[in-house]
N, C-alpha and C positions, 0 to 999 in steps of 0.2 A: 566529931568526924571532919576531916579533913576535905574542902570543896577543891578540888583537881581546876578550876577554874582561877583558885587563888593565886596557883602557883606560877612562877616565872614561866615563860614558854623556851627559855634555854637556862635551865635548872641545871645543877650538878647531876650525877648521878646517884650522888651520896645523898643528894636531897628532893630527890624525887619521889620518895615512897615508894610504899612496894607497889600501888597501883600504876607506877612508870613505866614499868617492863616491858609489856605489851607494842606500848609504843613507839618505843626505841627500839623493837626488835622489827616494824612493819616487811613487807619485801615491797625493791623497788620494782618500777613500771619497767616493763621488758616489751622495746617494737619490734615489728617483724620490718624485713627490708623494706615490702612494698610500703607499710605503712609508716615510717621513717623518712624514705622517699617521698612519701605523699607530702609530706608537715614541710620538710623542706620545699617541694614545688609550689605548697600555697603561699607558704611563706617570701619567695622570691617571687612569684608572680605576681605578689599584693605587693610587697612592695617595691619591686622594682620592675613596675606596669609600662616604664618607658623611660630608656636610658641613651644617653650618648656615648658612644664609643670611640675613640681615633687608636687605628692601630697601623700595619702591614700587609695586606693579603697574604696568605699563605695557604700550597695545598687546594688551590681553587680547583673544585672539579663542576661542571654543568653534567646536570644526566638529561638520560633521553626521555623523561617525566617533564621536564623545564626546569624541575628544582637545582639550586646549586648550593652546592654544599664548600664552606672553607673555613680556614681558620686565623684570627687578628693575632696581631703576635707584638709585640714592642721586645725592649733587651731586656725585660724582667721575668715576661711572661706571655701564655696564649691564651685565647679564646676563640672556645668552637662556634662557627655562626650557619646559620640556614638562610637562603633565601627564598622564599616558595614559587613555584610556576607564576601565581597571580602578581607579584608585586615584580617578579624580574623580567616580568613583560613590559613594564615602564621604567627598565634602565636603561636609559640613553646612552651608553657604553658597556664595550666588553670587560667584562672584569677579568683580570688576570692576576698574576702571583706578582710581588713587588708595588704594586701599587698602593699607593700611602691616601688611606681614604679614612671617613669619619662617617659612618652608619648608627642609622636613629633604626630602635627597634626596643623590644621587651624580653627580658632574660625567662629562660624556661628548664624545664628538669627532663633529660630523656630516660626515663623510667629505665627504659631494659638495662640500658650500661649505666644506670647511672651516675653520669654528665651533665653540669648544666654546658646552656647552649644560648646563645643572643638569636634569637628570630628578628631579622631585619625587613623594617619596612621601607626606608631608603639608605640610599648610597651616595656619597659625594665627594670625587675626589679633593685631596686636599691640595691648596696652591692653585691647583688648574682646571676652570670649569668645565662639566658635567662634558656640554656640547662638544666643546674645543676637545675635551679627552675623545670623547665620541666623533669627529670629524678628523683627528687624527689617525686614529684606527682605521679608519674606513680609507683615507688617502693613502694608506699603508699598505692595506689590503689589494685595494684597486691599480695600486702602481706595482703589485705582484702579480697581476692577474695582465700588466703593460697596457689596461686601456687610458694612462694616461701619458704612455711613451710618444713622440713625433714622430715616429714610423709609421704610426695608421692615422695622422690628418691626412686628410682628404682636400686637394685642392678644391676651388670655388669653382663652379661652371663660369664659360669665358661669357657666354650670354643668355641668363639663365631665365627663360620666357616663363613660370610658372613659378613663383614665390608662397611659400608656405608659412604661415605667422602663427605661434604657439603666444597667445598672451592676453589678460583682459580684455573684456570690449566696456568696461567701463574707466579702464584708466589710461595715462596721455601718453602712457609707450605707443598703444597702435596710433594714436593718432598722429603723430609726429613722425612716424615708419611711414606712414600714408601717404601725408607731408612731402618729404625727400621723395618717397617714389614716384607722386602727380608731377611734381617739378622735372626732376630729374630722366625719368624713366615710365614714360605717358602710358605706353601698351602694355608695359607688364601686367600681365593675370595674378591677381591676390589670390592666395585661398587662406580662410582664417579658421584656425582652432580654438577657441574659445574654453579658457580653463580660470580655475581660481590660482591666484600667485602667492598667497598667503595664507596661513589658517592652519589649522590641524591635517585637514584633509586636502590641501592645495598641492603636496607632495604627490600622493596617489593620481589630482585630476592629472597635472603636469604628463606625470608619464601618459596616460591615457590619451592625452591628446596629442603629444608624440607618434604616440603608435598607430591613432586615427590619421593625422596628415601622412605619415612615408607611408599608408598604405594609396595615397590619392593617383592615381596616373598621371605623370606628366610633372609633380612635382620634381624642380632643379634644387632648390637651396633651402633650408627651413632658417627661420630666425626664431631663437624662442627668449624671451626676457620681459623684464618688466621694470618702473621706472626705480628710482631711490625711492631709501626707508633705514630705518635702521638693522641690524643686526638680524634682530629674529624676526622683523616683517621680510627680510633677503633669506632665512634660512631653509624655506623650503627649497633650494636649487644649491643647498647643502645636502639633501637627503641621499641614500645610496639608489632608491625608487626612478630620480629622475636621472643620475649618474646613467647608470645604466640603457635607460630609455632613448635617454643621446647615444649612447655609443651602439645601441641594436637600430636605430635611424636607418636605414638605406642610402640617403644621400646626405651629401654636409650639414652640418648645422653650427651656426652661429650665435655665440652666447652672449646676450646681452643684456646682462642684470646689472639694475642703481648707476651708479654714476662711476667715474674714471678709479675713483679711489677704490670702490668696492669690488672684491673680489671671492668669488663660491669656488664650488669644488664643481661646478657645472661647465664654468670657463679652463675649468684645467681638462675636460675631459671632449668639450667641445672642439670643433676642427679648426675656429677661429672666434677669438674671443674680440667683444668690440665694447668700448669705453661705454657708451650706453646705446640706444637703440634709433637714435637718430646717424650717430654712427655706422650701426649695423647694416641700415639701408644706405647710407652713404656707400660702404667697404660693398654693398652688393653691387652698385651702378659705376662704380669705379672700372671693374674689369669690365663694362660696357663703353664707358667712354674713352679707356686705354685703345680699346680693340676698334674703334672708328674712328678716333685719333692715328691709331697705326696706319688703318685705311688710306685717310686724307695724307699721309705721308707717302705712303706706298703709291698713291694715283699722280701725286705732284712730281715724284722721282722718274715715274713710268711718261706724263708727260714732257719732261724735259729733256725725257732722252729721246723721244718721238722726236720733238723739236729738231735737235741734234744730228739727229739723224737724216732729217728733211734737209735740215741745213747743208750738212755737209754733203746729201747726193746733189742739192741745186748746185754749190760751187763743184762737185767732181767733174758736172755736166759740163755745166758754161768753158771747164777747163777744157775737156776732153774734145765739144763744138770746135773752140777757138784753133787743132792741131790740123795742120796740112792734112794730114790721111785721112781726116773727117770733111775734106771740103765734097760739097755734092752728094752728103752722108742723106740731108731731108728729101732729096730728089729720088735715089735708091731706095730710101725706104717706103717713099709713096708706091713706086715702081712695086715693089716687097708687098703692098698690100694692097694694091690693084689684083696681085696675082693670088693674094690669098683669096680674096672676095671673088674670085673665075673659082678655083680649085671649091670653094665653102656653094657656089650657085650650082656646078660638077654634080660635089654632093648631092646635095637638094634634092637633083634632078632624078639622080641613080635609085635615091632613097624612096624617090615618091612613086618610082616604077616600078622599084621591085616592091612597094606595098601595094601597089594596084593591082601587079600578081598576084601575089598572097591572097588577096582579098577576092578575084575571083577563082583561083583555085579553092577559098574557105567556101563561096558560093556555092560552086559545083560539089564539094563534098555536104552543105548544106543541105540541096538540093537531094541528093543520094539518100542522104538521112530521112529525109521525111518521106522520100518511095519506101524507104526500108521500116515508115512507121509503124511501130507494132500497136499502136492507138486505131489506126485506118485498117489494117488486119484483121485487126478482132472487132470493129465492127460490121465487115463482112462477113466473117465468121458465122457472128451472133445473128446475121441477116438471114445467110444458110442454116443456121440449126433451128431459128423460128419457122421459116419452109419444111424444112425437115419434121420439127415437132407435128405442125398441120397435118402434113401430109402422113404422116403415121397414125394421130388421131383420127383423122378421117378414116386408113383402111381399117384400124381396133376398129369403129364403129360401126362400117359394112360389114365388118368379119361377125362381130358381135349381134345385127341384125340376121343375117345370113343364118348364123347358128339358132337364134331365136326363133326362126321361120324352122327353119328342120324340127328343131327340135320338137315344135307346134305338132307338125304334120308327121312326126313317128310317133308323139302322142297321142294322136286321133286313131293312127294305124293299128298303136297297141291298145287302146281303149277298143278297137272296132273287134279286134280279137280277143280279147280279155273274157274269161270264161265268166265272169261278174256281169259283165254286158249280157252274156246269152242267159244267164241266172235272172237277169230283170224282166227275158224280154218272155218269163215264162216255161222256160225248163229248168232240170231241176237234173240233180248228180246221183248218183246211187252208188253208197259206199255197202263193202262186205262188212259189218262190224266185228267180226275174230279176227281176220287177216287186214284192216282196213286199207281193201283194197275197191278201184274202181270198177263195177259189175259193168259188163259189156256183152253180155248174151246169157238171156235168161238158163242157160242149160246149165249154167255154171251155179247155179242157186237152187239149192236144194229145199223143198217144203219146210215149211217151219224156221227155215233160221232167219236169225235178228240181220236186218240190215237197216242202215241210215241214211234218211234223204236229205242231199241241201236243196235248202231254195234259194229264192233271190232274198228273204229275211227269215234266217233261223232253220233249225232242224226236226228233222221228225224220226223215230224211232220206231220202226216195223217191222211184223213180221210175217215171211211169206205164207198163203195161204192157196197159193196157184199161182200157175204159169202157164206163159202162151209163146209158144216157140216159134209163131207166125212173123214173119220181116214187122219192120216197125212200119214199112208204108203203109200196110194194111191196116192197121190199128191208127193210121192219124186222122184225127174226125175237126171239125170245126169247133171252136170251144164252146161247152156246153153255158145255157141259163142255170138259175137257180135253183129253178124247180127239176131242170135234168138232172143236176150232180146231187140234189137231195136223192131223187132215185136211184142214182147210179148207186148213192153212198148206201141205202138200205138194202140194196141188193149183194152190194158188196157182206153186208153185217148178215144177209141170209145165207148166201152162201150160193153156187150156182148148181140148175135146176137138175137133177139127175136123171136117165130117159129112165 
């Protein structure tokens, strides 16, 4: 038996035996797109996890995501690249098309269209750095937008009492601004901003404290700078953050950043650039000591023509004295103001009598005035209507008495008649009870019927049992004892005697 292990692994065919067949007929490995794709994208991403590139921008588009999408291209060939929002946030320049750059980044596969793609982590132009590309753009930009034209500087105030200072308070710019201004320019008012001039975030304070000084009241001029350094210790007053910040300023501002040689994009956009900041306060006290220099010139001009003038009316005099027609000129004129000093005493006189006038005419309407006081009026007035109140008071109160007495005695009058009175003092009413009317002679009452007596307390209900049609004088007896009205009353209950 033949071991299939023996054999050559690229055998003839003729010498493979018959158990060869099989495996020279196997079927090859068949991918589907995505998974083809896939082998290619690991494959490129392992091993080319970080490549350098130098090509030509091309096709650059930024979207409204941040990402930017372009393509590197040289005379043989392109390649598509990506930049993502996260990394194109730290490109110190605008990328545009033409630009001849060299980006560090890792090659990737885009599945859908399958395309590889360079994903870039940085950018750097080639030949000319990052900054410089980036400071150019921005000087391009900003001389489009004309805030770096000489049409909008702003002259300096001619004497600027309120001084605004944008700069460290740890470094020798302010000091040295302080300096020149004690000497120089003793009263001027400081106001200081205090910001970082250097650093990542030295751009941001910068503006910021821009914005805090021109909003100060009374603020004339600002100076904003700080001393020498190098390159990138000066670039923050490259930024477009502080550009701007100067040019939205309210009143001037003077750029004094490092030393004569060094030069930002802060001094092209300032109203007045100054070599450094001892300068700066120098170029402010300058149009202060022009303007009282002009002064001291203006007052020596103005006195020597005073002079001049004096001068030449003394020699007009002495000439004009020295002429015939002037002789006996001082005698006339004393004459001339003898007469004025009579006409000026005239005055005086007329003046002080017709104010003497006036002043008792003001008396006598004075006078007038206060007869006519309506203060002394109404306190006679007030004199008469307190008489008056009294005296009204007083008749309510007899009237009031007056009535109280009548009233009294027609109370008495109708008590004395009040049939209540005659009810106490002993009689008594006798009502009809059917008609309840008042009986007033026995003939009108018939045997038997109900009638009702009042008394002076309460009523009594009776009924007749006789009548006596005799006058009531006859019947009025003295009022009986105890023992008589018990009699009376059983004789009444018996009834009267019959012959």
């Amino acid at each position: 038996m033949t071991n299939l292990f023996d054999l050559p692994f690229d055998e003839a065919d003729g010498a493979a035996g018959p158990d060869a067949g099989p495996a020279r007929d196997a079927a090859p490995r068949v991918y589907t797109v995505t998974g083809l794709t896939a082998e290619i994208r690991l494959q490129l991403e392992t091993t080319w996890a970080e490549v350098w590139v130098e090509g030509e921008v091309s096709n650059c588009r930024p979207w409204t995501t941040g990402h930017i999408y372009f393509s590197l291209k040289d005379a043989g060939a392109q390649l598509r690249a990506v930049m993502f929002k996260s990394a194109a946030r730290a490109l110190p320049f605008k990328l545009e098309d033409g630009q001849h750059v060299i980006a560090r980044g890792r090659l990737n596969v885009y599945e859908p269209k399958g395309e590889y793609q360079i994903v870039c982590e940085t950018i750097e132009p080639k030949g000319l750095g990052a900054r410089q590309l980036a400071l150019d753009q921005l000087k391009k930009r900003l001389q489009a937008e004309g805030l770096l034209d000489q049409a909008r500087k702003r002259p300096l105030p001619t004497l600027p009492r309120k001084i605004g200072i944008v700069t460290s308070l740890d470094g020798a710019a302010l000091r040295d601004i302080i300096k020149v201004l004690a000497r120089r320019y003793p009263n001027a008012h400081l106001v200081i901003a205090p910001t970082r001039v250097q650093g990542d975030t030295a751009a941001a304070d910068i503006a910021r404290a821009l914005g805090l000084i021109g909003r100060v009241e009374g603020v004339d001029v600002v100076i904003a700078g700080r001393g020498g350094g190098s390159i990138e210790d000066l670039w923050a007053f490259n930024e477009e953050t502080v550009a701007r910040a100067i040019a939205r300023c309210p009143v001037p501002v003077i750029s004094a950043v490092g030393h004569e040689t060094d030069f930002t994009l802060a001094d092209m956009v300032a109203d007045l650039r100054a070599p450094t900041p001892s300068a700066a306060a120098e170029i402010v006290v300058a149009a202060k000591n022009e303007f009282v220099a002009r002064i001291d010139r203006l007052a020596d001009r103005a006195d020597a023509a005073v002079r001049a003038r004096v001068q030449g009316g003394r020699h007009d005099r002495q000439r004009l004295v020295g002429r015939p027609a002037f002789a006996g000129f001082p005698a006339r004129l004393a004459l001339r103001g003898r007469h004025l000093a009579e006409a000026e005493a005239d005055l005086q006189r007329t003046l002080r009598a017709a104010l003497a006038r006036r002043q008792r005419a003001f008396q006598r309407l004075q006078l007038r005035l206060e007869a006519l006081n309506l203060r002394r009026h109404l306190a006679r007035f007030q004199t008469r209507l307190t008489h008056a109140d009294a005296g009204v008071r007083a008749a309510i109160l007899a009237r009031a008495h007056g009535a109280r007495a009548r009233l009294g005695s027609s109370a008495a009058r109708l008590d004395a008649l009040s049939p209540l009175a005659v009810l106490g003092r002993g009689y008594a009413v006798c009502w009809d009870a059917a008609t309840q009317t008042i009986l007033r002679d026995a003939a009108a009452v018939a045997d038997g019927s109900a009638v009702r007596v009042t008394l002076h307390r309460g009523e009594l209900d009776c009924t007749v049992r006789g009548r006596s049609l005799d006058t009531p004088e006859s019947h009025v007896s003295p009022p009986l004892g105890a023992e008589a009205r018990r009699a009376k009353a059983a004789e009444s209950r018996s009834g009267p005697d019959r012959p």
